[in-house]
NUDRENTI-709811 format. One record per atom (N, C-alpha, C): x, y, z. Coordinates in steps of 0.05 Angstrom, whole numbers, plus 5000, padded with zeros to 4 digits. Each point is the difference from the previous one (the first is absolute). Example, Ala and Ser with C-alpha at 12.3 -4.5 7.8 and 13.67 -1.06 7.14 Angstrom:
// residues 2
526448865156
498250245000
501850245000
499350214986
501650245001
498550225014
//
This chain:
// residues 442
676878466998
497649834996
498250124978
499349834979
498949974988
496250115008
498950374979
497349945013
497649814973
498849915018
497449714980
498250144994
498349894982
498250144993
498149995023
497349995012
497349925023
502250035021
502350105000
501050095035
500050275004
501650095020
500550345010
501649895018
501650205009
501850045019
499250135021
500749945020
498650185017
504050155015
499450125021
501950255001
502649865018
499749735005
502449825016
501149874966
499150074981
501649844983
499449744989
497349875025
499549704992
496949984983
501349854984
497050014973
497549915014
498250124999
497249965023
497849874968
498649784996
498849894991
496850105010
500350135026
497450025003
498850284998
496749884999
498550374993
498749864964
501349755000
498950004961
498849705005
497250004992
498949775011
500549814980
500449715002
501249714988
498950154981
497150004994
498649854980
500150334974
500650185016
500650234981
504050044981
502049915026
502549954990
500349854986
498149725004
501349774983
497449854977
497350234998
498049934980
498049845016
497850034997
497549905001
499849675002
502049934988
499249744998
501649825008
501650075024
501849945013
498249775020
499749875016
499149815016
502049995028
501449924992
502249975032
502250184994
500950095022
502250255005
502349815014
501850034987
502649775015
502950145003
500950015022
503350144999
501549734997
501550064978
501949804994
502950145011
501649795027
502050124998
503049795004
501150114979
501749854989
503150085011
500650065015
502449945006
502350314991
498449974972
502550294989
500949764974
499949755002
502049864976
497549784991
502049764988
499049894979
498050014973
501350174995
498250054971
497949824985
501849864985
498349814991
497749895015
499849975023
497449895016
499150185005
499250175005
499350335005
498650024982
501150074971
498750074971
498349754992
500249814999
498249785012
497350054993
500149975035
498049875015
498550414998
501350155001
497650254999
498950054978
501449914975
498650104976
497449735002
501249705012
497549824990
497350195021
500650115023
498350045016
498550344997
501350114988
498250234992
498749974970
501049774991
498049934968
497749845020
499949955021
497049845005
498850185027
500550254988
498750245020
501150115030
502049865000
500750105038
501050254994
499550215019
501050244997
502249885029
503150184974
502749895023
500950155001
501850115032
501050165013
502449865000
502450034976
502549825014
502450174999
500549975028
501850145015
503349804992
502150254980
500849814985
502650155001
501950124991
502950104993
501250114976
502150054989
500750144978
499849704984
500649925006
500849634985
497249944995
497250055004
498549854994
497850234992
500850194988
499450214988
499349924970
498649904999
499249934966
499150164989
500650024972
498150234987
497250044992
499449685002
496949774992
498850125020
500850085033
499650025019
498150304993
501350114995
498950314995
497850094984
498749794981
498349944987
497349905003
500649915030
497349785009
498450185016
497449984995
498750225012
498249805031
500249795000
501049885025
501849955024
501850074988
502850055013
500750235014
501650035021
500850225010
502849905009
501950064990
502950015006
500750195018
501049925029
500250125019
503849935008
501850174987
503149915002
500650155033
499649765017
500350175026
503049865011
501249754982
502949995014
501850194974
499350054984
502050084986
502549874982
502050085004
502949924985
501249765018
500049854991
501449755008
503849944994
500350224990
503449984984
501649935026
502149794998
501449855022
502150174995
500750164989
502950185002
499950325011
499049925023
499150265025
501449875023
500550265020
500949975016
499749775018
500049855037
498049935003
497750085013
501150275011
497950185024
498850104973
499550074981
498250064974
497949734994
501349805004
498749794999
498149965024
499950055024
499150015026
497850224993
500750174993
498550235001
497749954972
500749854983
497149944975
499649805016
499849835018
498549785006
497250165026
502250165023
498450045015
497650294983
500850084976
497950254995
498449884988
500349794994
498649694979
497750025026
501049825016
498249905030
498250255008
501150204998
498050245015
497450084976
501650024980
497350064978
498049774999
501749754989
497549705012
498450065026
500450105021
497850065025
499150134998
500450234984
498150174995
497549954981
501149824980
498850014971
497749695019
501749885016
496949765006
497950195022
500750225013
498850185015
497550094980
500250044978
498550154978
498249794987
501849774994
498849874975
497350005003
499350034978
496349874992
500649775001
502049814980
498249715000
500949845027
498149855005
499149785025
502249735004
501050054968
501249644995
502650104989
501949905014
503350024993
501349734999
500949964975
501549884989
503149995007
500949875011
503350075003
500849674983
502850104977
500649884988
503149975016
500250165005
503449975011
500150075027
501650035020
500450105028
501450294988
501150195015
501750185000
503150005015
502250164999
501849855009
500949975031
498350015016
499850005032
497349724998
500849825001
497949824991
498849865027
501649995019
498749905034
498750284995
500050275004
498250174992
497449994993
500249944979
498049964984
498049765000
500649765010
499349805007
497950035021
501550195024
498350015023
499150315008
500550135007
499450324998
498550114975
501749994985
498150124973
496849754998
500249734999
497949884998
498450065022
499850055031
498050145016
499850274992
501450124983
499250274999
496950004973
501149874985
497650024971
497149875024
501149805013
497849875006
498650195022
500950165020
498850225016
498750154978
500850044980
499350274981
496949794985
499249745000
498249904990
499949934973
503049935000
500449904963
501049635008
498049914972
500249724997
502950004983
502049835012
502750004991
500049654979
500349944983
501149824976
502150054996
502149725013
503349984997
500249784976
501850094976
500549844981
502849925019
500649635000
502449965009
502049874977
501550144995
501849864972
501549845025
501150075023
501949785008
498949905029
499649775007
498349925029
502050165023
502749904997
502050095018
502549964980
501450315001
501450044978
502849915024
499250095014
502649905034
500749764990
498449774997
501549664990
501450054975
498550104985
501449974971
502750265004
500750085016
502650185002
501349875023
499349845013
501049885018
501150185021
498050205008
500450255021
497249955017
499049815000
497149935014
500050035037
499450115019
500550105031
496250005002
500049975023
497749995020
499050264993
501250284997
498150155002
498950024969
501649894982
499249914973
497350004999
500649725009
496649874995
497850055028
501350115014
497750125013
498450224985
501550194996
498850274974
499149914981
500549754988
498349874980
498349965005
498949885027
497449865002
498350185011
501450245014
498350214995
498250194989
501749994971
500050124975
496949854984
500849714996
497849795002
498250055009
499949975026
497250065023
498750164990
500850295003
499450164985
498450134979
500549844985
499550084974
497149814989
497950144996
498249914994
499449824975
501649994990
500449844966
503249974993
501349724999
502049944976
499549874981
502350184975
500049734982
502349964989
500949794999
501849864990
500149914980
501549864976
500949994982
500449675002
499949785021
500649675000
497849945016
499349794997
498749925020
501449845015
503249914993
502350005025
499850185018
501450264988
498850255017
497649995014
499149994994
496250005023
500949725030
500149884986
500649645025
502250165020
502550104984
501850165020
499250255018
498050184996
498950115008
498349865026
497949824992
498949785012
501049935029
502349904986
500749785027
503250195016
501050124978
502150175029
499550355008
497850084994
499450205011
497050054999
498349745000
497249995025
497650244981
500649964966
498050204989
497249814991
498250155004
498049774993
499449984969
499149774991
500250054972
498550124980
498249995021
497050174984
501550324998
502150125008
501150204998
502150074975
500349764983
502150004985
498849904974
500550114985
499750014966
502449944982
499449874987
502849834983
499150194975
502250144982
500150174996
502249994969
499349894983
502549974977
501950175003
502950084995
501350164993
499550114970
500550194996
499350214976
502350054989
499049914971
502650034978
501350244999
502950065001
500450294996
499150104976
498550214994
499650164986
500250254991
502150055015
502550345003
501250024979
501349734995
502350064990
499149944967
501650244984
498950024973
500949764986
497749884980
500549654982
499950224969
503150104989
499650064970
501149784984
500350094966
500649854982
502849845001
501250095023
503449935000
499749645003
501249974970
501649685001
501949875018
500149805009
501449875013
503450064990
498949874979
503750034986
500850425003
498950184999
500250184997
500650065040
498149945016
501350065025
502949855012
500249734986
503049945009
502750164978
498850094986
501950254983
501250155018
497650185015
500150245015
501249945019
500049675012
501349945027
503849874992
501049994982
501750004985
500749645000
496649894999
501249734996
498749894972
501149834996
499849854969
497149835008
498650124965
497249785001
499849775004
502049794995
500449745001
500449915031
500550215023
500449885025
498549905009
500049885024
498249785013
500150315023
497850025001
500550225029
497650075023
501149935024
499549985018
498750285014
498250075024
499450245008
499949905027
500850315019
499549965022
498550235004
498750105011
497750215006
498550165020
501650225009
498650135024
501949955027
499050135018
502250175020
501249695009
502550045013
501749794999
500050085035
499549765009
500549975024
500149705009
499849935032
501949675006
497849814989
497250035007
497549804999
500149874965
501650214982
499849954969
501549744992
502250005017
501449844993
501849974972
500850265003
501450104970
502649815007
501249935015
502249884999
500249694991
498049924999
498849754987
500650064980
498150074984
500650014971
502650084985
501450195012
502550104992
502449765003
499349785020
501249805002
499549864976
497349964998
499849714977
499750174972
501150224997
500350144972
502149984997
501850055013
502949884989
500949845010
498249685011
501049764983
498950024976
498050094999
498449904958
502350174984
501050225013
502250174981
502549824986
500749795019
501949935000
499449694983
497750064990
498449764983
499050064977
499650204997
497450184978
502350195002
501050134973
500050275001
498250204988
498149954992
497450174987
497649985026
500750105023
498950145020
501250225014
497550185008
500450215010
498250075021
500550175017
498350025023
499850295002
497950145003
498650245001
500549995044
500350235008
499249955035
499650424995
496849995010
499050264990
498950155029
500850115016
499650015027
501050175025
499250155016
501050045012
501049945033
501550055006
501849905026
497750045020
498649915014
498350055013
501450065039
501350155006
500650035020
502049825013
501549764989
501649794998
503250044985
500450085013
503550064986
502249725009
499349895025
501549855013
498649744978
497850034988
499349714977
500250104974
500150154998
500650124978
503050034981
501750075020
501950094994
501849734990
500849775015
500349734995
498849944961
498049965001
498749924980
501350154976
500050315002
500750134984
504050054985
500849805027
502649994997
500749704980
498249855007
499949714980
499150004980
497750244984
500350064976
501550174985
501950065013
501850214991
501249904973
501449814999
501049964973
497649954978
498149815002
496950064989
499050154984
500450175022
498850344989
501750114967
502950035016
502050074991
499849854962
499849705001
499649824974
497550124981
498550145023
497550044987
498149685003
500149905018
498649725007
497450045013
500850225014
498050095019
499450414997
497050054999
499850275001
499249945032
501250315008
498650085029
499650294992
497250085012
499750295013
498649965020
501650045023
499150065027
499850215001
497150105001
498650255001
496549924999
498650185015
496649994996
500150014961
497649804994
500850074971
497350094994
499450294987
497550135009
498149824980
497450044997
498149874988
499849964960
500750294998
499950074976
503049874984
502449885024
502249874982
500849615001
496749945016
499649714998
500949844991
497850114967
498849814980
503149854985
501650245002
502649884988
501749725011
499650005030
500549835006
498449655000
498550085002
497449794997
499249784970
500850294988
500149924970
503349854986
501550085015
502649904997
499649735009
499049915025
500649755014
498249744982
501949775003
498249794987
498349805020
500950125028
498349825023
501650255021
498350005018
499350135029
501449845033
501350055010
500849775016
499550125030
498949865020
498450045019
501849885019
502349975016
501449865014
499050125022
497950005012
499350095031
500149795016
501950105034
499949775015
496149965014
499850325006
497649965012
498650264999
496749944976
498550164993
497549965009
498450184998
497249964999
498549984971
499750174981
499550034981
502250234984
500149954966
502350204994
498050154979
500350284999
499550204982
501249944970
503349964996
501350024982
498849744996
499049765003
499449764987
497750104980
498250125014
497150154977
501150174986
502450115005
501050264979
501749834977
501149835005
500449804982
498349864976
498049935018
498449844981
498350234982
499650275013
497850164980
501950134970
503149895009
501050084963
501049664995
498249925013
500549654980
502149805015
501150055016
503449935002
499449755033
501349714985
499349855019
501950035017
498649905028
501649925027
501849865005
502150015018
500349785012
501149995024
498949985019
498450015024
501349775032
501650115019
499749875022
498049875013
500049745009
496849845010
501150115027
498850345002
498950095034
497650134999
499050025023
497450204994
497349944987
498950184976
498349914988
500149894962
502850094996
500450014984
500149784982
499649715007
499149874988
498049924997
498450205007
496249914988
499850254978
502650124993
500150244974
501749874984
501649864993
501349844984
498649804989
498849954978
499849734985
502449834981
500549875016
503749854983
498149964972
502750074989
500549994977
498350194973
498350115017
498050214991
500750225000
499850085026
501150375011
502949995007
501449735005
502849975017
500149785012
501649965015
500749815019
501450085030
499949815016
499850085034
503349884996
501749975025
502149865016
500050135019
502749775013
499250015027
501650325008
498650055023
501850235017
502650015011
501550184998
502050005009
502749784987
499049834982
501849814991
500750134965
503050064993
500750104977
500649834983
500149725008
500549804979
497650024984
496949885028
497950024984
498650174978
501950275005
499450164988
500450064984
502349844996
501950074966
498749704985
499049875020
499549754979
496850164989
498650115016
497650004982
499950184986
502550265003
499750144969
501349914969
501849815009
500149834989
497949844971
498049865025
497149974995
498650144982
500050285011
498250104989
501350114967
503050085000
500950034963
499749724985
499449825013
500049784985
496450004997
498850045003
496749985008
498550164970
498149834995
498050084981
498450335006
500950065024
499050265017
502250164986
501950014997
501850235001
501749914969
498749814984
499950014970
498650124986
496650015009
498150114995
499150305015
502950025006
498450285011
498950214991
500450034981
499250284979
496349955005
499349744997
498149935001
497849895027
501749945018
499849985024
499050315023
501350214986
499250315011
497849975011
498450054974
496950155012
497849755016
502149754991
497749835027
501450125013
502149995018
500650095025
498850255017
500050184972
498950285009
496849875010
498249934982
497749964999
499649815034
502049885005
498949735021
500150235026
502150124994
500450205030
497450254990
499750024993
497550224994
497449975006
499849725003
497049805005
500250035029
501649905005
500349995033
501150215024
500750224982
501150175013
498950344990
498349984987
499450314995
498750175019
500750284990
500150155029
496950094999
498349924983
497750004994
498649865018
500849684994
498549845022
500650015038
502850144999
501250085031
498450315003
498850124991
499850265006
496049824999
498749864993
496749935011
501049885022
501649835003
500549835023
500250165018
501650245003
500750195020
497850225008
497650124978
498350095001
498449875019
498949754994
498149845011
500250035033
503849885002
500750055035
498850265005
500550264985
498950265011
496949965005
498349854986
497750074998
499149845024
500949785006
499349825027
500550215024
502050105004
500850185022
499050185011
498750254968
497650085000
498450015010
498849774988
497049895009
498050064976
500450144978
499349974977
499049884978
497349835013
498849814987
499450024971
499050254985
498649954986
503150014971
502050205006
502649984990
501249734993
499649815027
501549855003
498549774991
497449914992
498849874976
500449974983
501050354984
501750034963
502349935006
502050025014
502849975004
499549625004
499649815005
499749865005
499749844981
497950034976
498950004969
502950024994
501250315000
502150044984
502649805007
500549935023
502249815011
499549614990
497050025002
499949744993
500349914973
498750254979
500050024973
503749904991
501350095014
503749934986
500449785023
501849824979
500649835012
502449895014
500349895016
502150005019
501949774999
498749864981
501349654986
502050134990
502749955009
501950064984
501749714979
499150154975
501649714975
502249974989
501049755007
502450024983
500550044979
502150124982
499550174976
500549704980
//
């Protein structure tokens, strides 16, 4: 373990935060003290939402892992990087694996035993999640901390189709619980609403935040399908991010090679890793076999780290979203912030983030005809003639509506209500109403 700067160790090994008061560790001009705790993963939302929130003063305690170890991180004199799960590498034993989760759990009890700040943020669960749902949430709350649950998924049980009674009982616990959500739809919020009994005055609709991790350099389009060993002239397709059943990767791989067998100047990028699914996986990967082989199709099934993105992104001439069933998608904003239109399953929320013929176009779910007809659509479309030109609206339209600027006052403000921080929560208020929330078509 990694030692931080404003910590000490004390003689069990576990980084003790306390003894150094907020407003001396994290500067004078700190206002609210917040433990952000994130899970150990997702980067991109992580790097986020703390940099928008320590540029508008929160001094943050985020309890984070080797993976979310930034170097930006080490610089912020608001910040305190507290790596209490550590190494996340999946090629350990599994009693090694048992053993970083439970020394994970014992230092988190310790470290909410200590904390100074009052208000904890949980962005993710940890991996004992009926745990954490119910035990760990009476524990912060005995200890007298106001808990704020960001929910990226209402019930991730439906959308895996592993959903059981004690599921959603621990959900609505978790819910109960928790003195502040926010969500990302105001679908999300109604589902909240009406199948697990949250009231609404408890829930905050909450934009999703453009990724902003991953590095945007000078690399040309035609120069990243070089690197990917396909020809500038292809029509080429992307698929994006961990591959599991709800994606519906097998859709697309269907209606790509009918267009193959129609078009031969297409290609399909599938950039991703196996998400715990071998029995869906393995299938899929056996029907692009010759594909691959032609060079029709690139695959790297593997995590593809942050810093080796852009290549892919920049290679693709549209983004393809075949999900059977989502809530909101990450890779759709990571899309749009290097320009690159959608095209998008009508599930979820995702068609109030699609403008046809603007940003992309929707079809239907689960159907691969529809799907080949509307990419189709879209190479024939004044959208994907004009693209060179088409970019930076795209960038610009998702930037209006999604910056982590305007998600990090929105999220302040929740802190400052919770609070009780009137005179704070007057300027924050100014500052939230000042940007605007009208999102335009480009």
């Amino acid at each position: 373990m990694k030692q931080d700067r404003n910590i000490r160790k004390d003689q069990t090994g576990v980084q003790d935060p306390g003894g150094v008061p907020v407003s001396e560790a994290h500067g004078s001009g700190a206002e609210i003290a917040v433990s952000l705790l994130t899970g150990g993963g997702d980067r991109p939302y992580v790097f986020g939402l703390a940099t928008s929130l320590i540029s508008k003063g929160i001094a943050l305690e985020l309890i984070g892992s080797d993976e979310l170890d930034f170097p930006q991180f080490r610089v912020q004199p608001n910040l305190t990087f507290l790596n209490l799960r550590g190494s996340l590498r999946p090629d350990v034993s599994f009693l090694r694996k048992i053993f970083r989760v439970l020394m994970y759990y014992a230092r988190l009890i310790r470290y909410v035993s200590l904390a100074r700040p009052k208000l904890f943020h949980i962005l993710w669960n940890n991996k004992f999640e009926f745990f954490d749902r119910t035990l760990l949430m009476l524990y912060y709350q005995f200890l007298g901390k106001n808990t704020v649950l960001t929910v990226h998924n209402v019930n991730a049980g439906t959308r895996d189709l592993q959903d059981s009674f004690l599921n959603r009982l621990t959900l609505r616990i978790q819910y109960r619980l928790s003195q502040h959500i926010f969500v990302h739809t105001e679908k999300m919020k109604r589902e909240l609403i009406e199948q697990f009994g949250v009231h609404g005055a408890s829930v905050s609709v909450i934009p999703f935040g453009i990724n902003n991790a991953i590095p945007h350099t000078t690399l040309a389009p035609d120069e990243a399908k070089k690197t990917l060993g396909l020809q500038a002239s292809t029509k080429t397709l992307l698929f994006f991010g961990n591959i599991t059943p709800y994606k519906g990767l097998e859709h697309l791989v269907v209606a790509f090679q009918r267009l193959l067998g129609k078009h031969g100047d297409y290609s399909l990028i599938i950039a991703g890793k196996p998400d715990n699914c071998s029995e869906y996986w393995a299938p899929i990967r056996e029907a692009i076999d010759e594909d691959v082989k032609h060079g029709s199709i690139v695959v790297r099934a593997e995590h593809i780290p942050d810093e080796e993105a852009e290549v892919y992104f920049k290679a693709a001439d549209v983004l393809i979203l075949p999900y059977r069933h989502v809530y909101q998608s990450g890779v759709l904003f990571t899309g749009y912030n290097f320009g690159l239109p959608v095209l998008a399953a009508d599930v979820g929320s995702l068609k109030d983030e699609i403008v046809e013929g603007k940003t992309g176009f929707l079809f239907k779910a689960e159907n691969p005809d529809d799907l080949a007809k509307v990419i189709e659509q879209y190479f024939a479309s004044d959208l994907y003639a004009d693209l060179n030109n088409r970019r930076p609206e795209i960038i610009a339209y998702a930037r209006e509506g999604h910056s982590w600027d305007m998600v990090g006052q929105m999220t302040v403000s929740a802190y400052v209500g919770l609070l009780q921080l009137p005179d704070l929560g007057k300027s924050l208020n100014r500052d939230v109403s000042s940007t605007s929330l009208d999102v335009k078509t480009p």
